[in-house]
Wavefront OBJ file of the C-alpha trace (Angstrom):
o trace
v 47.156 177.014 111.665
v 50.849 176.555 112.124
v 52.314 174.600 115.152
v 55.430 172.647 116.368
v 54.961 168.725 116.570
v 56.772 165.661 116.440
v 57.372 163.387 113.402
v 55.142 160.380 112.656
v 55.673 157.836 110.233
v 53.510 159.396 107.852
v 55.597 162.587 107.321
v 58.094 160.709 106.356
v 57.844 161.080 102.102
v 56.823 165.270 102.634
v 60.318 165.194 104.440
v 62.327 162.996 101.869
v 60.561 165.630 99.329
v 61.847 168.848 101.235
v 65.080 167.579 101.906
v 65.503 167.089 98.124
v 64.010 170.710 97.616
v 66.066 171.862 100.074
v 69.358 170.344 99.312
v 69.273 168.403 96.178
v 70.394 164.830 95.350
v 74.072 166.309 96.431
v 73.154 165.502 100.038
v 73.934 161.971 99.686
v 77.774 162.363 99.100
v 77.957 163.790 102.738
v 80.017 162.562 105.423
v 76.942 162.862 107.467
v 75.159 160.483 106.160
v 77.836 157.879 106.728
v 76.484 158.441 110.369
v 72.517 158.400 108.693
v 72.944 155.049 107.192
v 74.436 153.213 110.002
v 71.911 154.861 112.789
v 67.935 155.703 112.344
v 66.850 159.202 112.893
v 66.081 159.742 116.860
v 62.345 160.973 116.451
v 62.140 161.436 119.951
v 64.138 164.976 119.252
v 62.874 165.027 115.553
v 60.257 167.277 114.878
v 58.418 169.650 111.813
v 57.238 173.143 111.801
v 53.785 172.871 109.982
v 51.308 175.615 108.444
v 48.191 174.464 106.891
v 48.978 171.167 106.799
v 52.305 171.669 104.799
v 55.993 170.734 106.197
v 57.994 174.179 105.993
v 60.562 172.965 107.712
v 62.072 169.496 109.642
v 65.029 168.919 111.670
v 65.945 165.459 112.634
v 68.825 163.715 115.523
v 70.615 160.538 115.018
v 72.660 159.298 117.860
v 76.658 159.756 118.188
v 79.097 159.177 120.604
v 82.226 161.032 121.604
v 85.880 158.452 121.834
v 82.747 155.827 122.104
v 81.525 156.515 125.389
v 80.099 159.863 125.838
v 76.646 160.212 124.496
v 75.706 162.728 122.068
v 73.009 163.462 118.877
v 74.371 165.032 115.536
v 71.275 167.784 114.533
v 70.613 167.183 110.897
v 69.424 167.301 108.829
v 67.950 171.354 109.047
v 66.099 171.694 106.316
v 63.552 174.680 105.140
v 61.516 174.907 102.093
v 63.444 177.211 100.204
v 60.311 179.451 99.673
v 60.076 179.976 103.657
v 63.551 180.773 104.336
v 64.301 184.010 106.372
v 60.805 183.467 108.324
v 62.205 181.755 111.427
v 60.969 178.186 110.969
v 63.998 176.745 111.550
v 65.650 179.144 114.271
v 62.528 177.924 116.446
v 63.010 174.371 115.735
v 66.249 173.913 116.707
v 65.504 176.187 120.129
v 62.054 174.281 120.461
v 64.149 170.895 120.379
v 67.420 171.620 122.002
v 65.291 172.784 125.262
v 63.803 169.240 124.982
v 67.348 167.468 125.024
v 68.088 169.797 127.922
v 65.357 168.573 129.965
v 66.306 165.076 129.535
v 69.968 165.653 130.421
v 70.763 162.056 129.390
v 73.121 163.788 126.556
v 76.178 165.008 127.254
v 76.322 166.935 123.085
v 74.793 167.874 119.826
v 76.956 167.604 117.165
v 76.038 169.759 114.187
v 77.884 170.596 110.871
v 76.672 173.897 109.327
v 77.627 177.784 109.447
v 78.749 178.695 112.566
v 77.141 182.305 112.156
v 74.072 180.584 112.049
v 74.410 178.007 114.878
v 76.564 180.085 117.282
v 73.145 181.948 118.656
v 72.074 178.335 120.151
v 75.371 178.403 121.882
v 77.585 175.893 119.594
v 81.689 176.262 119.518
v 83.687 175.415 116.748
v 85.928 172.267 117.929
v 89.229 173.821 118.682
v 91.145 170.143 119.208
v 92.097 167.345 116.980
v 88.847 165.349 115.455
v 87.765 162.345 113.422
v 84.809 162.107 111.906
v 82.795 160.226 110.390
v 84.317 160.750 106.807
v 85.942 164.276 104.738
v 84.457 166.988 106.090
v 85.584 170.924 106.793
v 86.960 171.633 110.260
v 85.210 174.855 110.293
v 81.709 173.273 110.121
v 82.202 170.827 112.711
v 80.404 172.805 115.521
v 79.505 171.360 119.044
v 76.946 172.066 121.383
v 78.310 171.251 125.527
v 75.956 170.050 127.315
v 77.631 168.721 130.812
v 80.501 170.108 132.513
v 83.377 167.113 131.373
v 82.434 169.096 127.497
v 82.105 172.354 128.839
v 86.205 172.130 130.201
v 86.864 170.376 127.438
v 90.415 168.871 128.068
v 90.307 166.234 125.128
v 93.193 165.878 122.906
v 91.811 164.329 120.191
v 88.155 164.122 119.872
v 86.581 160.925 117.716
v 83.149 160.723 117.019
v 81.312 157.442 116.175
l 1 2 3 4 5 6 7 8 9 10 11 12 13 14 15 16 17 18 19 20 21 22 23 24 25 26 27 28 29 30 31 32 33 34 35 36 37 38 39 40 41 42 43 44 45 46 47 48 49 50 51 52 53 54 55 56 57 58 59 60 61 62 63 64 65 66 67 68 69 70 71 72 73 74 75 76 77 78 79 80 81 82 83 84 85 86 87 88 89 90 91 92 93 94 95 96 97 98 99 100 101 102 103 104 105 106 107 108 109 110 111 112 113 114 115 116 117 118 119 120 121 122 123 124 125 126 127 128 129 130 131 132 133 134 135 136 137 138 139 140 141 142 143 144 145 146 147 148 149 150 151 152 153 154 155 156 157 158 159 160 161 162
């Protein structure tokens, strides 16, 4: 049986071990995870995609804020076991969880850094003004998801999250 569900406590060393699988020990040197050592993961949003009792894929939220006072979450990590790519997993996490932070609407973003081609179908924009982040990272990765109006017109000139 496969379903949706949110993460418990006891997932947590399946997740550590697909994240590895997934990404290697190369993760760590990240500027993300500048951002995952300072906040814990938000696992109100976080959730795994599950098929007999094995994690096929997870997606966790830490929270981020915008010039520090507009409230956002940075997705990530995405990750898939690598055997179970290409099968959707992920593509109906991130809609599954997004809807959820929609409801809410006590976000005003999702940050995410990844492919664009990938991310663009759940309606993220590559940043098109001045940033900061969190550490190094390529401009073309940084990818936003607007989620009130004040992002949606965004008239920022320079953008720093923390």
């Amino acid at each position: 049986m496969s379903y949706i569900r949110q993460i418990s406590n006891e997932d947590n060393d399946k997740i550590i071990k697909l994240l590895y699988k997934s990404f290697g020990p190369g993760r760590f040197a990240r500027s993300v995870y500048r951002l995952r050592e300072k906040n814990d993961r938000d696992t109100e949003f976080s959730y795994i995609y599950e098929l007999n009792n094995q994690i096929l894929s997870s997606i966790s939220y830490y929270k981020t804020f915008l010039n520090n006072d507009i409230n956002g979450l940075l997705l990530g990590p995405l990750a898939v076991d690598p055997e179970h790519r290409g099968k959707g997993y992920g593509v109906e996490l991130v809609k599954y969880t997004i809807a959820l932070i929609k409801k809410t609407m006590a976000y005003d973003f999702i940050l995410v850094i990844g492919d664009y081609h990938y991310y663009e179908k759940f309606g993220f924009k590559k940043i098109n003004n001045t940033f900061s982040f969190y550490g190094p990272v390529n401009s073309e990765k940084v990818l936003i998801l607007p989620l009130k109006d004040e992002l949606k017109n965004n008239e920022y000139k320079i953008m720093e999250f923390n």
